[in-house]
C-alpha positions in Angstrom: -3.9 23.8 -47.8 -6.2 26.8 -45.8 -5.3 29.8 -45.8 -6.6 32.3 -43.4 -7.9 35.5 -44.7 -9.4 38.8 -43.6 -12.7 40.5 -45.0 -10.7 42.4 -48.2 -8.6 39.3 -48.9 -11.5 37.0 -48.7 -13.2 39.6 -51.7 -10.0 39.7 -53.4 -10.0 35.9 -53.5 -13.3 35.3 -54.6 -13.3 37.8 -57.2 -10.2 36.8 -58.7 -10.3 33.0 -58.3 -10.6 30.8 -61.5 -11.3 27.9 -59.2 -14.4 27.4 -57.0 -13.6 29.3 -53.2 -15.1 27.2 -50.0 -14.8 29.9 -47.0 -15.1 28.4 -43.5 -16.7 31.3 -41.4 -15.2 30.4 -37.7 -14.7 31.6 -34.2 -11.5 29.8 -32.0 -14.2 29.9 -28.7 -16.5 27.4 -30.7 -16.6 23.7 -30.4 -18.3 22.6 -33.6 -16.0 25.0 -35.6 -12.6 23.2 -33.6 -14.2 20.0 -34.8 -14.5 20.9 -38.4 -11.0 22.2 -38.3 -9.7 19.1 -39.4 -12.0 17.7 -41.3 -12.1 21.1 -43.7 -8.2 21.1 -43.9 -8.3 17.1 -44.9 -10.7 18.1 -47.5 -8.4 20.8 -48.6 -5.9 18.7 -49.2 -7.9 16.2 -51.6 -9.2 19.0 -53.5 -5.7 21.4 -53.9 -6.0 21.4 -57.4 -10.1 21.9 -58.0 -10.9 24.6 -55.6 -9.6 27.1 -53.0 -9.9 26.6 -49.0 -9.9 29.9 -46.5 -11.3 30.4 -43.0 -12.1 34.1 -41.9 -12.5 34.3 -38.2 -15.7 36.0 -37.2 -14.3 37.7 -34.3 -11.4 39.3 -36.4 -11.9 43.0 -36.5 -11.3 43.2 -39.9 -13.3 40.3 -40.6 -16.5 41.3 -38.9 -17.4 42.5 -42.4 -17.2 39.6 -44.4 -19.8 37.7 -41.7 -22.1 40.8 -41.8 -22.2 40.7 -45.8 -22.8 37.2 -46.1 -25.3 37.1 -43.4 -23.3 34.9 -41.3 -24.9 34.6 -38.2 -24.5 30.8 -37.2 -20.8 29.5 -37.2 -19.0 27.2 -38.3 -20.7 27.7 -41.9 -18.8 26.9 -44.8 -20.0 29.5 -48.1 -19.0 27.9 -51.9 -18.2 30.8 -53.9 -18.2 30.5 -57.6 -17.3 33.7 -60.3 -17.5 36.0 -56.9 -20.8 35.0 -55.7 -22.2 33.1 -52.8 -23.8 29.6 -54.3 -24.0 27.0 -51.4 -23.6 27.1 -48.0 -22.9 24.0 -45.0 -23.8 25.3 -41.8 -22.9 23.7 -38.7 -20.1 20.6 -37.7 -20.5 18.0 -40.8 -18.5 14.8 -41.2 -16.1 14.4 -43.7 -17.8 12.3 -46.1 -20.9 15.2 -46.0 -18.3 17.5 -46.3 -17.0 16.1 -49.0 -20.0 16.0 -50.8 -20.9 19.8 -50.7 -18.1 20.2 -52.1 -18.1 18.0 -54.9 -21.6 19.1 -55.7 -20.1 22.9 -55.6 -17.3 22.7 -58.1 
């Protein structure tokens, strides 16, 4: 399951999380970042119990921090996040069997 989050829950998250943390950075005006919509929430729900799946939208006012600290500047891009840091990231629409392969190379 996603969850939506804003710039401090997104830190919070990270920071606190035992299990990996894949972020999909997003904007609702975007095509690629509709089309990955589903794809990220299918892989969400193969991977419940091995990692954690938000999406902070960059147009959020109290998410324009999040995209400006991680140097987001290209959406949708999808950041792995592992003991509170920044490991991998997936820029742009990806199929689900790419997607699925970040992610099982960043668990």
């Amino acid at each position: 399951m996603v969850k939506y989050v804003n710039a401090n829950g997104l830190e919070e998250l990270i920071n606190s999380s035992k299990l990996p943390v894949f972020c999909d950075f997003w904007a609702s005006w975007c095509g690629p970042c509709r089309m990955l919509a589903p794809v990220f929430e299918d892989a969400s729900d193969k991977y419940e119990d091995k990692a954690v799946f938000v999406k902070i939208d960059i147009d959020e006012e109290d998410s324009e921090a999040a995209a400006i600290k991680y140097g987001i500047s290209s959406i949708p891009n999808i950041i792995a996040f592992k003991n509170g840091q920044p490991v991998a990231n997936s820029l742009g629409f990806v199929p689900a069997q790419t997607l699925e392969k970040f992610i099982e190379e960043n668990l």
